[in-house]
C-alpha positions as CSV (number, residue, x, y, z in Angstrom):
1,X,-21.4,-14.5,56.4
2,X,-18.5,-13.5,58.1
3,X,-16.9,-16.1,60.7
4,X,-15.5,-13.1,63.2
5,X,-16.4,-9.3,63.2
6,X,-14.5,-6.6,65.5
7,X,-15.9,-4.7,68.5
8,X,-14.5,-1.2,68.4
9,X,-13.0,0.1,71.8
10,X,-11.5,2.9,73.0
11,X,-8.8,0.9,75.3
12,X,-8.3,-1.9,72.5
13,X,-10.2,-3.1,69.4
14,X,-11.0,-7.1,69.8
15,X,-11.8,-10.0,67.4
16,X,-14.7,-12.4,67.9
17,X,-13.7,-15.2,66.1
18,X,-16.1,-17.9,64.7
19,X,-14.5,-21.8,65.3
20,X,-15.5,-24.8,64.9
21,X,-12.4,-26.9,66.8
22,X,-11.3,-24.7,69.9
23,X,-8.4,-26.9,70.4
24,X,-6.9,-25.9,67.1
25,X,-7.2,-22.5,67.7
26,X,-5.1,-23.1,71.2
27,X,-2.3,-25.1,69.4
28,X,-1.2,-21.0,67.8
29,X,-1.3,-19.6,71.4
30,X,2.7,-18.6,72.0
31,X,5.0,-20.4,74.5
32,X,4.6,-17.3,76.6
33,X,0.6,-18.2,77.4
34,X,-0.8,-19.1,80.7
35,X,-4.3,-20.7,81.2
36,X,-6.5,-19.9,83.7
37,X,-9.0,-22.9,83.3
38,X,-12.1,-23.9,84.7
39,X,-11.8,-27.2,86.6
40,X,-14.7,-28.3,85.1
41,X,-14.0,-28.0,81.6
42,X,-10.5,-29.7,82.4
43,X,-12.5,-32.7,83.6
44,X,-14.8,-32.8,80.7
45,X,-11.9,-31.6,77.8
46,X,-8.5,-32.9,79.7
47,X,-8.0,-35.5,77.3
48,X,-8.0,-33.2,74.3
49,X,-6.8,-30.4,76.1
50,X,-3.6,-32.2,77.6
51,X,-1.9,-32.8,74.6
52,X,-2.2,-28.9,73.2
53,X,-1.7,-27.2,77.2
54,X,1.7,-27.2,79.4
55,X,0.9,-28.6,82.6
56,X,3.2,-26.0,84.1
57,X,1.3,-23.2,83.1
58,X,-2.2,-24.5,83.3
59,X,-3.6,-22.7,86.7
60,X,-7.2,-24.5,87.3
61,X,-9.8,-22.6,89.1
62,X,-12.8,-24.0,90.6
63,X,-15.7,-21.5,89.4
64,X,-18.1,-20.5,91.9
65,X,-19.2,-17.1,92.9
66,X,-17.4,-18.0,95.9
67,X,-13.9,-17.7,94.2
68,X,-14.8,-14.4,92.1
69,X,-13.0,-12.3,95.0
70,X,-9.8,-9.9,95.8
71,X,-8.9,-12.8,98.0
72,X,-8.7,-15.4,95.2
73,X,-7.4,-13.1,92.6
74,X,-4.5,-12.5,94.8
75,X,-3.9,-16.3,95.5
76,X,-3.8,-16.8,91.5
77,X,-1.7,-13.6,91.2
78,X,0.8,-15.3,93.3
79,X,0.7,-18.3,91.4
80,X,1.4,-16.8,87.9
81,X,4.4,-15.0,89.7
82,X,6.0,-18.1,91.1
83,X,5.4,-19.8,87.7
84,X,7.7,-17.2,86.2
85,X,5.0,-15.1,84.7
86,X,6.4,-12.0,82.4
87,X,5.1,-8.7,81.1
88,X,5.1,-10.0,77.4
89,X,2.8,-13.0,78.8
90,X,-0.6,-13.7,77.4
91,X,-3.3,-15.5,79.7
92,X,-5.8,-17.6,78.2
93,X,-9.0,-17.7,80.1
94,X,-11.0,-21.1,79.5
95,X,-14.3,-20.8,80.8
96,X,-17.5,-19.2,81.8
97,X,-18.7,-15.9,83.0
98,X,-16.9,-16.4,86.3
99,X,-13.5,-17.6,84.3
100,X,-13.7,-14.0,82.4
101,X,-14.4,-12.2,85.2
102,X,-11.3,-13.1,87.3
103,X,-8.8,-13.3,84.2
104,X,-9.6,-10.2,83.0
105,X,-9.3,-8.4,86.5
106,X,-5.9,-10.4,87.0
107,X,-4.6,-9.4,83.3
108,X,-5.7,-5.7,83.9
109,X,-3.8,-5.0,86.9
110,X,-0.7,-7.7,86.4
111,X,2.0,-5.2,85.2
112,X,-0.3,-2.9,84.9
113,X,-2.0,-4.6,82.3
114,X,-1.1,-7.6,79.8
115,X,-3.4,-9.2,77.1
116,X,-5.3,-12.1,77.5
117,X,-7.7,-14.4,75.5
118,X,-10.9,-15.6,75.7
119,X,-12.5,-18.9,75.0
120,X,-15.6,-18.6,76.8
121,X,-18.0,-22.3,77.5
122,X,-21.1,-21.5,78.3
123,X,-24.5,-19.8,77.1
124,X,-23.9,-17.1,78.8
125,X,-20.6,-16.1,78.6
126,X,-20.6,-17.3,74.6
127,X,-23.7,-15.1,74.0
128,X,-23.0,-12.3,76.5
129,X,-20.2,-11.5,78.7
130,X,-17.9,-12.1,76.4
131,X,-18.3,-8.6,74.6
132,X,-18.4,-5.4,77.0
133,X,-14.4,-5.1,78.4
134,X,-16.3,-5.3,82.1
135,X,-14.9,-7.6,84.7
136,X,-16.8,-7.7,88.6
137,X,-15.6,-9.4,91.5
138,X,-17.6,-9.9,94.5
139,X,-16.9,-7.9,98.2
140,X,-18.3,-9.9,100.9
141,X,-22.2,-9.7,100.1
142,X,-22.0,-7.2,97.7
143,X,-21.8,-8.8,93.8
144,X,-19.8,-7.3,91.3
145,X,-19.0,-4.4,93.9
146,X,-15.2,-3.9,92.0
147,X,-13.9,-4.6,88.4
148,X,-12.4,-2.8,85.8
149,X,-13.2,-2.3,82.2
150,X,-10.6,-4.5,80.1
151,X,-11.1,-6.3,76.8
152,X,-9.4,-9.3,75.6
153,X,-7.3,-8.8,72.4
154,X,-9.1,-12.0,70.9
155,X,-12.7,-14.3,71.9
156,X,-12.9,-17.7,70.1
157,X,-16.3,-18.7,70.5
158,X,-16.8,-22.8,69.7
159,X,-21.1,-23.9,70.4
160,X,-19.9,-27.2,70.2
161,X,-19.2,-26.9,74.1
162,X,-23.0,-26.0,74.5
163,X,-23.0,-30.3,74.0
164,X,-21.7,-31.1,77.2
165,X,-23.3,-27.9,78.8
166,X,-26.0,-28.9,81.7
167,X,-29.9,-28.2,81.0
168,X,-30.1,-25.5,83.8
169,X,-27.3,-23.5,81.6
170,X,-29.2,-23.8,78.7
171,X,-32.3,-21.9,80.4
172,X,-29.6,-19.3,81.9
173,X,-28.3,-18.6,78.8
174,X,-31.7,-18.5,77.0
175,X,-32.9,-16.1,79.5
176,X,-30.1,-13.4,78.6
177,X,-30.6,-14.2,75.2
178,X,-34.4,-13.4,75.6
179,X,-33.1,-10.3,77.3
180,X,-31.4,-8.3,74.6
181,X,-33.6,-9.7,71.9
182,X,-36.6,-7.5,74.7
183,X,-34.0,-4.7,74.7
184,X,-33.5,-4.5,71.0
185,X,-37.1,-4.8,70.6
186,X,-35.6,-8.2,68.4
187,X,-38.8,-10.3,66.5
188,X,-35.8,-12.8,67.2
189,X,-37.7,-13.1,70.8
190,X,-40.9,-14.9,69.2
191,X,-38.5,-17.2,67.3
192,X,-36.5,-17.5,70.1
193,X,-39.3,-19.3,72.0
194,X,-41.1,-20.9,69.2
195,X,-38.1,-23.0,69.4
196,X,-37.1,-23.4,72.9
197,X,-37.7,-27.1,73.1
198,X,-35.4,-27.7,70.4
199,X,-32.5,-25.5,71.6
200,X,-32.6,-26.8,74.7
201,X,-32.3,-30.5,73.4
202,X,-29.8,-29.4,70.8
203,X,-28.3,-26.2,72.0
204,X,-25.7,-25.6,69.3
205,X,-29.2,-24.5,67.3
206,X,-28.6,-21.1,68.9
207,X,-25.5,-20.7,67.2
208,X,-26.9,-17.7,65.5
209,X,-29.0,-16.3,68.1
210,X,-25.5,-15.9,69.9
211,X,-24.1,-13.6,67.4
212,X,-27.2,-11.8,67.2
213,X,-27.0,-11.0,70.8
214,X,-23.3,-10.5,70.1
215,X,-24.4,-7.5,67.6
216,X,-26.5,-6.1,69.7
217,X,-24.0,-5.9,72.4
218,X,-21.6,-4.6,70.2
219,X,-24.2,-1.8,68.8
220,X,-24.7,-0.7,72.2
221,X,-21.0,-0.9,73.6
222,X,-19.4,0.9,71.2
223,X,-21.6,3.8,71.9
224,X,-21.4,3.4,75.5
225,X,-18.4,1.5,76.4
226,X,-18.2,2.5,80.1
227,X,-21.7,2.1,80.8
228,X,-22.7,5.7,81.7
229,X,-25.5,5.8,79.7
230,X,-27.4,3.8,76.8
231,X,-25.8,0.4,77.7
232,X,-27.3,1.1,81.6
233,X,-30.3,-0.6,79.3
234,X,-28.8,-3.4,79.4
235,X,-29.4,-3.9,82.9
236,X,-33.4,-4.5,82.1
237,X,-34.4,-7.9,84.4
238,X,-31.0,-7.7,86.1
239,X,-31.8,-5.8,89.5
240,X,-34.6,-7.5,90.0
241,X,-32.4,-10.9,89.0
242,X,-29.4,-10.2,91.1
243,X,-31.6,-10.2,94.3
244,X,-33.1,-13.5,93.5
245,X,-29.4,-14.5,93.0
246,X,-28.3,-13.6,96.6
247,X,-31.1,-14.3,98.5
248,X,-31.2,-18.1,97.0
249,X,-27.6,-18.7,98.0
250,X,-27.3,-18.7,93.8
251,X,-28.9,-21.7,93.5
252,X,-31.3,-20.2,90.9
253,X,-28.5,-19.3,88.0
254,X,-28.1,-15.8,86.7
255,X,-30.3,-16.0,83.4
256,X,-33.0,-18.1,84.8
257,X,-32.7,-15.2,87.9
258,X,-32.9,-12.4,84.7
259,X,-36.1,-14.0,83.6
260,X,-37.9,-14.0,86.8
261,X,-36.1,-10.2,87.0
262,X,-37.8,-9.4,83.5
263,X,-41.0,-10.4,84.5
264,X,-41.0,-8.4,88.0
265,X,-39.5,-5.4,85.8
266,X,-42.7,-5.6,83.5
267,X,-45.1,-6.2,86.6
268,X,-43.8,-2.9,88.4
269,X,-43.7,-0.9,85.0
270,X,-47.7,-2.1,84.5
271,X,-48.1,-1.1,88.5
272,X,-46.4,2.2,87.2
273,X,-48.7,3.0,84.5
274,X,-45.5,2.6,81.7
275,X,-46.6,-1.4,80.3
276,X,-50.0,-1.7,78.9
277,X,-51.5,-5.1,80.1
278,X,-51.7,-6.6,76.4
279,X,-47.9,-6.5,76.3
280,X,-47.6,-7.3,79.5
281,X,-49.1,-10.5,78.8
282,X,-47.3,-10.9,75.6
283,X,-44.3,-10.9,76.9
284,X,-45.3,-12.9,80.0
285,X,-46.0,-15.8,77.8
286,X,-42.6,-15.9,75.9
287,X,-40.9,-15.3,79.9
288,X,-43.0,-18.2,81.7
289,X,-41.1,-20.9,79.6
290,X,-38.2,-20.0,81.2
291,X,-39.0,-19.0,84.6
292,X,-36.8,-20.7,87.1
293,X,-38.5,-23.0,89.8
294,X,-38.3,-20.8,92.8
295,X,-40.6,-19.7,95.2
296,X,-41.3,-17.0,97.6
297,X,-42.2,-17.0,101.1
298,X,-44.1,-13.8,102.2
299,X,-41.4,-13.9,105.9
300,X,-38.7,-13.4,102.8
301,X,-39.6,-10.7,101.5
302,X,-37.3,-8.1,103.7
303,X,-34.5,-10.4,102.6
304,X,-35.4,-9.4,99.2
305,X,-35.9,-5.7,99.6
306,X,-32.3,-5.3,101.5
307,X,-30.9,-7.5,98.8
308,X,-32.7,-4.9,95.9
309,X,-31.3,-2.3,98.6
310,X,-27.7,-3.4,98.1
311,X,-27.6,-3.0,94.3
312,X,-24.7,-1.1,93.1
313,X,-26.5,1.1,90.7
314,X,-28.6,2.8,93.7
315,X,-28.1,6.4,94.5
316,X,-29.7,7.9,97.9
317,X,-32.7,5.9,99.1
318,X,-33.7,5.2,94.9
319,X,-34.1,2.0,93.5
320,X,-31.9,2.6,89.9
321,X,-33.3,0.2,87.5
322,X,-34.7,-0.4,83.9
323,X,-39.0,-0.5,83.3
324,X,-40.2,-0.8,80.2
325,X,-43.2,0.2,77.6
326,X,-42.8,-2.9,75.7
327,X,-40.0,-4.6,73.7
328,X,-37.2,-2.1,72.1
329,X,-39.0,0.6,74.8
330,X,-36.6,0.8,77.8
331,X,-36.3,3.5,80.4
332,X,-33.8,4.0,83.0
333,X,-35.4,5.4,86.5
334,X,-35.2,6.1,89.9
335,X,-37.9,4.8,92.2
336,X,-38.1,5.7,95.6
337,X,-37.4,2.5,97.7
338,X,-40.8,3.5,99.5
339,X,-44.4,1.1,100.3
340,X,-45.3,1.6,97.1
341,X,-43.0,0.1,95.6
342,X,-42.5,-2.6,98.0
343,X,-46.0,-3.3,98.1
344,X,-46.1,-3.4,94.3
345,X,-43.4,-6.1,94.1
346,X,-45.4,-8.4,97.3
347,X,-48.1,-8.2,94.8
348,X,-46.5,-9.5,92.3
349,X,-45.2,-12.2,94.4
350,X,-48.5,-13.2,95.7
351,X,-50.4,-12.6,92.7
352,X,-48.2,-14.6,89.9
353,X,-48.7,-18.3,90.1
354,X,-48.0,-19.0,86.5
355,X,-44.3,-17.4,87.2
356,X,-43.8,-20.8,89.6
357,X,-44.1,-18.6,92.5
């Protein structure tokens, strides 16, 4: 097997490349790099990392979702320019999700664009993000209100990161993972699980669930780069997930959030008449492992609905999201935002005690 493949894009083909020593993939980067690195990784990887990085054009960023704004993308703008920054510069993003996000919205409108790299660190980022051009910034309460669509010209992904990676990331990353294997309609799902207590003691296990996720993301992307149509599937788990996100302060983390999302998704596509309970249930058993531990009160409930309100995808007074028929069956629909629906999503709340609710 191959250790990198291409994604095909229409602004700039890109190379995921395969590694097994990150660092000596950053000792080729040219003099005219800067690194946008997350504090964290500097902490755990500064001793390996100093020797390989100038400390003068090392720009550390703490990543939270607090710091994915215009506000802080300005601030590190200004920082690359007073460090002498140039048009014929590459920046080097070291990070997660978060990290991507803000170094490809900085390298896409720098100069009107330079290239950039990507080494991403976690699950998430290594299984997901890290393919798809997209970069989102948050707007006061709104998430990932503004981006643009920019690829990096190169991703090395490393799994030996996933070793100093905390537990919680693990699940995160297992429950996107569990989501485009549901998309694809993957048997990788059942094996998936079968095995979670292993990959979450030994998470470099998933190295090639990662680049199966990576190949599905690619399929999908290169059809539907700019997300007008078939890769809107991939947003299966995520409405419902982004509103557990906001209205927990983020405290659940975005794939655990995605799992809980999936399983609301299937609940309100059996209320719809679209998921058969059998499958339902099937899929229910392979989500429960990885539900996050978060719970409900009935007085939240209107926080939730405004939150599901807010979601970018909405048109009118509709709820835009992805049901389902069963794994490999999505749909993309329009519900009205009305007491059925609400009413179908408080039952699920109140009815689903094996979801930790």
């Amino acid at each position: 097997m191959s250790d990198w493949f291409t994604v095909r894009s229409r602004l700039r083909d890109y190379r995921i490349n395969f590694v097994d020593d990150f660092v000596e993939s950053l000792r080729r980067e040219t003099e005219s790099s800067f690194f946008i690195v997350d504090e964290g990784v500097l902490d755990l990887y500064g001793r390996r990392l100093k020797p390989v990085l100038p400390v003068d054009r090392i720009v550390p960023v703490r990543a939270t979702e607090q710091h994915k704004t215009l506000d802080h993308c300005q601030s590190l703008l200004m920082t690359l320019v007073q460090a002498n920054i140039r048009r014929n510069a590459t920046v080097v993003a070291i990070g997660g999700g978060i990290i991507q996000d803000i170094s490809a919205f900085i390298a896409s409108i720098l100069f009107r664009g330079i290239d950039w790299t990507f080494y991403p660190t976690t699950l998430l980022a290594q299984a997901d993000s890290c393919v798809g051009s997209k970069s989102s910034l948050n707007v006061g309460q709104y998430k990932n209100l503004v981006g643009t669509f920019y690829p990096p010209s190169k991703i090395f992904i490393d799994v030996n990161f996933l070793h100093t990676l905390p537990v919680d990331e693990i699940r995160s990353g297992v429950g996107e993972i569990l989501h485009f294997y549901f998309v694809d309609g993957s048997c990788k799902a059942r094996t998936l699980m079968d095995q979670y207590d292993a990959v979450i003691r030994t998470p470099v296990l998933l190295a090639d669930h990662i680049r199966a996720c990576l190949e599905i993301k690619k399929k999908m992307v290169e059809i539907d780069e700019f997300d007008h149509n078939e890769r809107n599937l991939f947003n299966y788990g995520h409405t419902f997930g982004h509103a557990i996100e906001t209205i927990s302060d983020y405290s659940v983390r975005h794939g655990q959030a995605v799992t809980l999302g999936m399983d609301i998704a299937n609940y309100v596509s059996l209320e719809m008449g679209y998921l058969d309970r059998e499958t339902f249930l099937s899929m229910r058993e392979m989500l429960v492992r990885n539900m996050p531990d978060f719970s409900l009160d009935p007085a939240q409930l209107d926080r939730y609905f405004k939150a599901l309100a807010k979601d970018k995808k909405n048109l009118d007074n509709n709820l835009t999201c992805i049901l389902t028929s069963g794994p490999g069956c999505m749909r993309k629909v329009r519900l009205p935002f009305d007491e059925k629906l609400k009413e179908a999503i408080a039952s699920y709340f109140r009815a689903q005690p094996v979801a930790k609710l």
